[in-house]
N, CA and C atoms as a LAMMPS dump frame, in Angstrom:
ITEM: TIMESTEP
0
ITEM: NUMBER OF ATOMS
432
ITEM: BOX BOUNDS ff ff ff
-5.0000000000000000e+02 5.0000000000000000e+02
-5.0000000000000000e+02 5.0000000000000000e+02
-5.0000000000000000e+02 5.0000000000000000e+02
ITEM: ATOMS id mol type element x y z
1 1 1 N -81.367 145.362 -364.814
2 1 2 C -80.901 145.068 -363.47
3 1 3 C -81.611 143.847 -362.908
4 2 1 N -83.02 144.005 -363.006
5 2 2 C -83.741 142.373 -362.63
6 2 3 C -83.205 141.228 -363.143
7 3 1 N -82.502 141.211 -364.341
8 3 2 C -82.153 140.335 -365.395
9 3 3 C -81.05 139.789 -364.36
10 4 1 N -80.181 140.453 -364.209
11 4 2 C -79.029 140.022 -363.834
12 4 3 C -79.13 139.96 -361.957
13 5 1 N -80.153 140.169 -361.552
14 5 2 C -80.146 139.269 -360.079
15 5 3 C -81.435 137.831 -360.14
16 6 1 N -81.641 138.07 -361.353
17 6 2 C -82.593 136.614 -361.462
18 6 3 C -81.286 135.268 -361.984
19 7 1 N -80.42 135.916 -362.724
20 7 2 C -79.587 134.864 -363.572
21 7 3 C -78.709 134.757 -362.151
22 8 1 N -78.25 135.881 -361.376
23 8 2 C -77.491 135.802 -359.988
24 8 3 C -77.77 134.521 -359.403
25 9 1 N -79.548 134.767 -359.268
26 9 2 C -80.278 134.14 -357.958
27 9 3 C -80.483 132.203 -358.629
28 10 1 N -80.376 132.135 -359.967
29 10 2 C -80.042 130.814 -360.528
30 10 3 C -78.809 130.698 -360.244
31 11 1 N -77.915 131.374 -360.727
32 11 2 C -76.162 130.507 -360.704
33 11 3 C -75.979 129.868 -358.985
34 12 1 N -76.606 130.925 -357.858
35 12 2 C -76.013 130.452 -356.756
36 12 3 C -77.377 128.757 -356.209
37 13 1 N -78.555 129.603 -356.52
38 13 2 C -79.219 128.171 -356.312
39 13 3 C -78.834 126.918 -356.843
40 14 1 N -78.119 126.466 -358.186
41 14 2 C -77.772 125.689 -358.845
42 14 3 C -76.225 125.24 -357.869
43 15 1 N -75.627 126.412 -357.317
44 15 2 C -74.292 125.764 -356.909
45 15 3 C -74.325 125.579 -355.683
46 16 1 N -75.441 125.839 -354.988
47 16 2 C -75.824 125.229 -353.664
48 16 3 C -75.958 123.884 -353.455
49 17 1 N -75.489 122.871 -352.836
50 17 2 C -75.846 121.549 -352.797
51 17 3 C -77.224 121.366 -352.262
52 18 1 N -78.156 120.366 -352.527
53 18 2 C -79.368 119.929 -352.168
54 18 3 C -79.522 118.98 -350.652
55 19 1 N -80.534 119.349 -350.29
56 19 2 C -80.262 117.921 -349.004
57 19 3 C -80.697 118.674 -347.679
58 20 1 N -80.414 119.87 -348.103
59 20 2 C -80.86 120.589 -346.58
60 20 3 C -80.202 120.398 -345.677
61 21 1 N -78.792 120.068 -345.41
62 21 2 C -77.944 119.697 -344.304
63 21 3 C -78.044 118.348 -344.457
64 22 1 N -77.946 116.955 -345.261
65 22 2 C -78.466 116.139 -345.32
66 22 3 C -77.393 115.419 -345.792
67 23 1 N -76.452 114.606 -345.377
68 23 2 C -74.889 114.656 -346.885
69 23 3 C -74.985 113.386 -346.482
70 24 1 N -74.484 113.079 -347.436
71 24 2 C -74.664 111.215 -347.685
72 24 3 C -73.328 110.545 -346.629
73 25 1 N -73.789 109.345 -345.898
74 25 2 C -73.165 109.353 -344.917
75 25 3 C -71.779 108.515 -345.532
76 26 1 N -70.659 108.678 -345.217
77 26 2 C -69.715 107.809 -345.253
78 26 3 C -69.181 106.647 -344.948
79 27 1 N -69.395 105.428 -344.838
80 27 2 C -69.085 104.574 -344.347
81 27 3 C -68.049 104.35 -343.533
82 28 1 N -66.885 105.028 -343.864
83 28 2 C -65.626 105.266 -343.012
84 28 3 C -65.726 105.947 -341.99
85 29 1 N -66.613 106.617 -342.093
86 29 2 C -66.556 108.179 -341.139
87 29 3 C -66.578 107.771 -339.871
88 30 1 N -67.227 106.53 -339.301
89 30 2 C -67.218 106.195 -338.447
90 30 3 C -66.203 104.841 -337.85
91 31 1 N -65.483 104.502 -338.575
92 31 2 C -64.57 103.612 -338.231
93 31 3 C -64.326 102.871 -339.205
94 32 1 N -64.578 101.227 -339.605
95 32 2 C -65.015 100.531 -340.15
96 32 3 C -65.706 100.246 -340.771
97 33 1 N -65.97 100.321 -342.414
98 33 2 C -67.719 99.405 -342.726
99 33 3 C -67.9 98.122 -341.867
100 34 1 N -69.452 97.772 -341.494
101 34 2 C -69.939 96.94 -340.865
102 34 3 C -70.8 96.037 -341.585
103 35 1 N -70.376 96.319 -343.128
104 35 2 C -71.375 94.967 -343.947
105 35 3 C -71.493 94.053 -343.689
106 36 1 N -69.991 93.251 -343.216
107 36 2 C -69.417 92.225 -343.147
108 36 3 C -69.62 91.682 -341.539
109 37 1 N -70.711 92.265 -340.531
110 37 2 C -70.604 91.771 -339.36
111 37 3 C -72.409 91.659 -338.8
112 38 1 N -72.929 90.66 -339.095
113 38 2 C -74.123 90.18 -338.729
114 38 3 C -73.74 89.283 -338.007
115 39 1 N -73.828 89.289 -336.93
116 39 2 C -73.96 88.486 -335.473
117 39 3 C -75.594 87.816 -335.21
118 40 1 N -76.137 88.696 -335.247
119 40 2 C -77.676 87.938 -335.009
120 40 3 C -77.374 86.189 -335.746
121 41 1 N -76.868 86.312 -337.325
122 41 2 C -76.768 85.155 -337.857
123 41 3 C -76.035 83.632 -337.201
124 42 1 N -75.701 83.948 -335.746
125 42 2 C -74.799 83.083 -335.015
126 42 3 C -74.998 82.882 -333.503
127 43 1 N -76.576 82.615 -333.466
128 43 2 C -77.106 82.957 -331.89
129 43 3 C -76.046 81.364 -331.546
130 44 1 N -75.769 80.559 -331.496
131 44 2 C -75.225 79.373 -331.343
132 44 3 C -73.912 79.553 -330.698
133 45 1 N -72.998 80.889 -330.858
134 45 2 C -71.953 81.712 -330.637
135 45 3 C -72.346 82.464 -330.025
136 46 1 N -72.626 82.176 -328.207
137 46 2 C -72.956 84.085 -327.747
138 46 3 C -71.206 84.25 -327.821
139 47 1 N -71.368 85.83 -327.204
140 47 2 C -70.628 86.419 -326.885
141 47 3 C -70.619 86.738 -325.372
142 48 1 N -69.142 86.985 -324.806
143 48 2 C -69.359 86.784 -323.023
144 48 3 C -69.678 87.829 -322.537
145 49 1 N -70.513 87.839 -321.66
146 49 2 C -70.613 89.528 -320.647
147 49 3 C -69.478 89.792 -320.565
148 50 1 N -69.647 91.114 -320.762
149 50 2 C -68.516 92.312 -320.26
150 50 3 C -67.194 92.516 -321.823
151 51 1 N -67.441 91.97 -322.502
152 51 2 C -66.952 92.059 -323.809
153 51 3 C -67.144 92.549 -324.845
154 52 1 N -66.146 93.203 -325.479
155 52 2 C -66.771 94.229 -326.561
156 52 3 C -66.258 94.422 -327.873
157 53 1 N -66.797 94.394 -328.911
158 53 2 C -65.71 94.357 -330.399
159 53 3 C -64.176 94.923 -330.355
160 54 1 N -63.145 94.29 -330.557
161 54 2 C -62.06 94.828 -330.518
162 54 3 C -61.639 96.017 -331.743
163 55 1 N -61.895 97.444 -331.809
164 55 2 C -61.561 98.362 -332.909
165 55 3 C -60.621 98.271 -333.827
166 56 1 N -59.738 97.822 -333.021
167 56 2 C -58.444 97.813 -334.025
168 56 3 C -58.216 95.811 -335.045
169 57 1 N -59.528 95.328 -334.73
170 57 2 C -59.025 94.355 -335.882
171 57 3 C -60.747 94.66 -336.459
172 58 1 N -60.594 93.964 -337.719
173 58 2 C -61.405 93.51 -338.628
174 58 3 C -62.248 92.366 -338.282
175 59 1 N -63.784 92.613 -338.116
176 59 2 C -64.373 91.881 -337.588
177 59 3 C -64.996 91.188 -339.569
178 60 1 N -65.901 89.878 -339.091
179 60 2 C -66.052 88.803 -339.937
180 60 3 C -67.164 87.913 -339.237
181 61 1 N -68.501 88.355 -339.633
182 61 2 C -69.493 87.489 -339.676
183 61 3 C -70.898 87.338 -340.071
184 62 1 N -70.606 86.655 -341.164
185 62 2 C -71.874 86.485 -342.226
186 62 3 C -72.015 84.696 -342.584
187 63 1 N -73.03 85.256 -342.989
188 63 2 C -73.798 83.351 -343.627
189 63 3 C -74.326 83.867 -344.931
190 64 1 N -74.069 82.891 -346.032
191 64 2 C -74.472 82.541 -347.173
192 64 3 C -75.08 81.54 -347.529
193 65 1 N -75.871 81.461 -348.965
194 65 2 C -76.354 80.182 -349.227
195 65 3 C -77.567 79.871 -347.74
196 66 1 N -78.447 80.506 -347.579
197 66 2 C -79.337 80.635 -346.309
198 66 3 C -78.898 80.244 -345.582
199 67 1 N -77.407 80.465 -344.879
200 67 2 C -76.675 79.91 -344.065
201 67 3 C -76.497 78.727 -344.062
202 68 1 N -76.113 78.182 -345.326
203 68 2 C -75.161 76.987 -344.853
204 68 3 C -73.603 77.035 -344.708
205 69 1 N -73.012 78.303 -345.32
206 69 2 C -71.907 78.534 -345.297
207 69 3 C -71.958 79.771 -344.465
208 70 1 N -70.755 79.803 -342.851
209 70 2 C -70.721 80.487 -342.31
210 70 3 C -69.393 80.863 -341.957
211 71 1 N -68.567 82.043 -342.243
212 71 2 C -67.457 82.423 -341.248
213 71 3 C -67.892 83.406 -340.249
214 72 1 N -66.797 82.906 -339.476
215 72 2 C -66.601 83.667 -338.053
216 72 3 C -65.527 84.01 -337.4
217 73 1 N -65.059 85.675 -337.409
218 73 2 C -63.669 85.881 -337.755
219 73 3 C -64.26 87.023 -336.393
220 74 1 N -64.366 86.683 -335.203
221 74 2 C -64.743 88.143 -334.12
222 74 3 C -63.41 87.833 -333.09
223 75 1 N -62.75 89.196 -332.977
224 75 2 C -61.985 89.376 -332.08
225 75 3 C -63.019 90.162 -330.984
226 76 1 N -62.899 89.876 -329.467
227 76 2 C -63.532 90.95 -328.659
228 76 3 C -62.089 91.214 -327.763
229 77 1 N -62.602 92.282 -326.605
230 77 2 C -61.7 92.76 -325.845
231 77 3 C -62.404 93.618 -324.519
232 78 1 N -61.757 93.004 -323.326
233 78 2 C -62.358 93.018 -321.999
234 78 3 C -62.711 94.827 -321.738
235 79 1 N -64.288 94.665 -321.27
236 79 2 C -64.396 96.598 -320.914
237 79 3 C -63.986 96.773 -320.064
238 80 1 N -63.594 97.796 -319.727
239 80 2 C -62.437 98.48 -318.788
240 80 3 C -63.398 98.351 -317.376
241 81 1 N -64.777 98.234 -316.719
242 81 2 C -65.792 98.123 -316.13
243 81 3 C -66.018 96.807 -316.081
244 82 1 N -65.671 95.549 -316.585
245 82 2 C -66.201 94.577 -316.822
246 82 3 C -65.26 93.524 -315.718
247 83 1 N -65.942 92.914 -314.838
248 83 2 C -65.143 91.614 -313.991
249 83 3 C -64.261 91.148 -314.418
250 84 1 N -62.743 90.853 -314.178
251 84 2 C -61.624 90.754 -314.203
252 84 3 C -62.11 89.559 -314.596
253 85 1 N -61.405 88.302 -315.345
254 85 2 C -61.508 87.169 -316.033
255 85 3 C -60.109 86.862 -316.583
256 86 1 N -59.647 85.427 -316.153
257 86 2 C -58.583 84.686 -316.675
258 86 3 C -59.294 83.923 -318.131
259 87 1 N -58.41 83.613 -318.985
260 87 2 C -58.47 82.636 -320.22
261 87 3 C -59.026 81.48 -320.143
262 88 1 N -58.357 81.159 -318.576
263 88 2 C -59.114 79.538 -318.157
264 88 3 C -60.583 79.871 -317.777
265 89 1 N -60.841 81.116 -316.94
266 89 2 C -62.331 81.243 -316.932
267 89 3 C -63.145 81.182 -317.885
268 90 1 N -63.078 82.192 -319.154
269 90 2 C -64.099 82.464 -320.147
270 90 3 C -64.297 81.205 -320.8
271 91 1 N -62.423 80.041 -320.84
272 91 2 C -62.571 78.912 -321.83
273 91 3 C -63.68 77.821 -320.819
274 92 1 N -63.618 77.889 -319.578
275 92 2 C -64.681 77.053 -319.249
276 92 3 C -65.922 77.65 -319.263
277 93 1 N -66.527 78.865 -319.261
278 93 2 C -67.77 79.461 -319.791
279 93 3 C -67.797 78.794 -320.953
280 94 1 N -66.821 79.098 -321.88
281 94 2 C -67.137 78.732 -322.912
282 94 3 C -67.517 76.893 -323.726
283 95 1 N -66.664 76.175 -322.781
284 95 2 C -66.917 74.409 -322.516
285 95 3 C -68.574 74.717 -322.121
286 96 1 N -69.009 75.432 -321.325
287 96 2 C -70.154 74.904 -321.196
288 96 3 C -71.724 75.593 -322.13
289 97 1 N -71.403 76.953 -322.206
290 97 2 C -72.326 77.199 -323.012
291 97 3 C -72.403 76.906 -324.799
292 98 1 N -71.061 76.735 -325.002
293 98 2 C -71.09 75.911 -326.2
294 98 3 C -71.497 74.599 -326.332
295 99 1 N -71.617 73.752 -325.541
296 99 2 C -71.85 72.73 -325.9
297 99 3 C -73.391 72.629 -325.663
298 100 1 N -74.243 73.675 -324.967
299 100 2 C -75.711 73.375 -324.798
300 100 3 C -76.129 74.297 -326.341
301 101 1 N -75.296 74.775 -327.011
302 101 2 C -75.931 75.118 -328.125
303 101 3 C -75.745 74.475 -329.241
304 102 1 N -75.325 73.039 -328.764
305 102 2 C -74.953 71.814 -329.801
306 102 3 C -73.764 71.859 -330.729
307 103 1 N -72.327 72.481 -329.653
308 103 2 C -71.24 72.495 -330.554
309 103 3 C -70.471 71.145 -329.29
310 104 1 N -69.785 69.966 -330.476
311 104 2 C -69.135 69.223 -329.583
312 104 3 C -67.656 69.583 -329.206
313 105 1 N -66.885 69.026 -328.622
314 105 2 C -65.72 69.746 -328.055
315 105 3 C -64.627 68.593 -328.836
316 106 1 N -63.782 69.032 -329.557
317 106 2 C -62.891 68.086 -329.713
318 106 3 C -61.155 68.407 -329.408
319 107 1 N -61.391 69.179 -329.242
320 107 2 C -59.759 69.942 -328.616
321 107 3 C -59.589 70.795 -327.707
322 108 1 N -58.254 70.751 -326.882
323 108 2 C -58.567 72.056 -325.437
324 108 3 C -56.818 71.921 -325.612
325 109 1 N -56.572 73.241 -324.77
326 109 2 C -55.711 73.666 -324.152
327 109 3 C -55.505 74.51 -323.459
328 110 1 N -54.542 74.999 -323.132
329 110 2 C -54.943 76.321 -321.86
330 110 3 C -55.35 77.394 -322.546
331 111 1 N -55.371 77.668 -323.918
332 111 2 C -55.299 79.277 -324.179
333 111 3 C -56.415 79.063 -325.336
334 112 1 N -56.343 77.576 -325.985
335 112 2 C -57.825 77.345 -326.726
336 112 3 C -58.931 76.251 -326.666
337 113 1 N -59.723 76.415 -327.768
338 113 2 C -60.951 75.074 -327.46
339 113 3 C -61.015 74.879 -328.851
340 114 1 N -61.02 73.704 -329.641
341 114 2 C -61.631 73.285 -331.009
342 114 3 C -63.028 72.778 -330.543
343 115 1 N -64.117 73.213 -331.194
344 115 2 C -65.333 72.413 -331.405
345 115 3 C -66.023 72.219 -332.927
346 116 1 N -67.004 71.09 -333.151
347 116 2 C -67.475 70.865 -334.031
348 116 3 C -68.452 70.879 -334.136
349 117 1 N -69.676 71.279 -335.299
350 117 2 C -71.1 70.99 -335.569
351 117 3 C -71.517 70.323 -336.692
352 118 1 N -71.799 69.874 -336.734
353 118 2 C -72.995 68.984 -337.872
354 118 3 C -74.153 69.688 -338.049
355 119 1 N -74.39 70.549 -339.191
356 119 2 C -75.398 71.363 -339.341
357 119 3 C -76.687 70.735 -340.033
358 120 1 N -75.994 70.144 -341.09
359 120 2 C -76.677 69.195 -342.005
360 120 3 C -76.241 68.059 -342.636
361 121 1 N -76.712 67.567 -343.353
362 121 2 C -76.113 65.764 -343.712
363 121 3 C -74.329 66.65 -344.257
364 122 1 N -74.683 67.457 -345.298
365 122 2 C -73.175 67.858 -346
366 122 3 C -72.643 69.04 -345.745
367 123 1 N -73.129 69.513 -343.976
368 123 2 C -72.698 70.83 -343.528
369 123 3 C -72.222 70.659 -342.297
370 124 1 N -70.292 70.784 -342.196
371 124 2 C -69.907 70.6 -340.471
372 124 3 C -69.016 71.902 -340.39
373 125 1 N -69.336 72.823 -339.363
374 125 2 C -68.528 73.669 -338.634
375 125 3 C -67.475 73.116 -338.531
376 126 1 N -66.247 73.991 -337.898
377 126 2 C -65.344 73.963 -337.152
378 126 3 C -65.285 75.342 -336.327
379 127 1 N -65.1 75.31 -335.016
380 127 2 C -65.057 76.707 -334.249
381 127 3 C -63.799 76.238 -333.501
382 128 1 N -63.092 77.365 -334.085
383 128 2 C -61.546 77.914 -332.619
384 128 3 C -61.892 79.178 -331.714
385 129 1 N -61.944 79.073 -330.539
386 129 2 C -61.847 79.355 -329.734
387 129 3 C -60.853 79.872 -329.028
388 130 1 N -60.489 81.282 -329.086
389 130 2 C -58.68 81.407 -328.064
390 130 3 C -59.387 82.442 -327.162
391 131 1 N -58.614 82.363 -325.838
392 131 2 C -58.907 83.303 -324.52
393 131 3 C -57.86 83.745 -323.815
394 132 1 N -57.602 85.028 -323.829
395 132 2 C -56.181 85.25 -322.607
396 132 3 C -57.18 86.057 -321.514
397 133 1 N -58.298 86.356 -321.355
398 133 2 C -58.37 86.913 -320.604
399 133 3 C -58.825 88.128 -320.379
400 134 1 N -58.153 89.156 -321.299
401 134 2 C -58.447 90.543 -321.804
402 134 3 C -58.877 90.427 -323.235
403 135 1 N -58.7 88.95 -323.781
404 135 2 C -58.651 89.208 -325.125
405 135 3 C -59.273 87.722 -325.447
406 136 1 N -60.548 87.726 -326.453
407 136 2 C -60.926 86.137 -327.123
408 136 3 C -61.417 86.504 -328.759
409 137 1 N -60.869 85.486 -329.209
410 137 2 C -61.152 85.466 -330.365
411 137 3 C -61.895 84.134 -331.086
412 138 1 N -62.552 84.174 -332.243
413 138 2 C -63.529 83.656 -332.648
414 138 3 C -63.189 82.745 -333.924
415 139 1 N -62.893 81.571 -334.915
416 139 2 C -62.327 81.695 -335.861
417 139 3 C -63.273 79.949 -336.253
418 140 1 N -64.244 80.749 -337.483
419 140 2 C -65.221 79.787 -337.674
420 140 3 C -64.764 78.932 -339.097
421 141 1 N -64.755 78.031 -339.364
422 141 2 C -64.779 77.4 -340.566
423 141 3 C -65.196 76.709 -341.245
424 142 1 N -65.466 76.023 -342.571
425 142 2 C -66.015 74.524 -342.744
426 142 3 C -65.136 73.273 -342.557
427 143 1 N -65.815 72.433 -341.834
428 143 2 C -64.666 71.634 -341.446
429 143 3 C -64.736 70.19 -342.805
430 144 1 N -63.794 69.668 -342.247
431 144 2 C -63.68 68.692 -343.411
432 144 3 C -64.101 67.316 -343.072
């Protein structure tokens, strides 16, 4: 009888999972993986008060090569709490604090901004800029 609640008391310990309540976390479980979104890497790009990652797109921002190669693919979207703001507002926030972080301006319109950087002798940005208002998006490239 001992025999067979010792071999018992193995089969169920063995088919117990380990971890102690401890389960390996899912990456999905919470929305999105976030490998792909280091912001710290782009202090040069704030982001505006009262704005917040948009859930439903795919965010994009990393640097390679010790950052000489950078995309920048951030949609945000206005918090429901956050000061009402037109497109033309945030795009002139954005005329001005971009350019004290050494991006030059080479295109405008009502709904966007092109700017450029010179990072290094053989490294130039391109940043698009779009704003409606409730909604701005981010769209970084190497320029040519």
């Amino acid at each position: 009888m001992k025999s067979i609640l010792v071999v018992g008391l193995v089969a169920v310990a063995l088919a117990v999972p380990t971890g102690c309540g401890k389960a390996k976390r899912d990456p999905m479980a919470n929305g999105r993986p976030v490998q792909g979104y280091n912001p710290e890497r782009f202090p040069d790009i704030p982001l505006p008060p009262g704005y917040a990652l948009d859930a439903d797109k795919d965010q994009l921002a990393v640097a390679v090569a010790d950052g000489l190669v950078r995309r920048y693919e951030v949609f945000l979207t206005q918090r429901r709490d956050a000061k009402s703001r037109t497109g033309g507002d945030l795009l002139a926030w954005y005329d001005q604090v971009l350019i004290s972080t050494g991006w030059t301006p080479v295109a405008a319109d009502d709904r966007s901004r092109t700017f450029t950087k010179v990072r290094s002798e053989h490294v130039k940005e391109q940043l698009l800029v779009r704003a409606s208002g409730r909604t701005v998006s981010f769209h970084l490239r190497p320029a040519g």
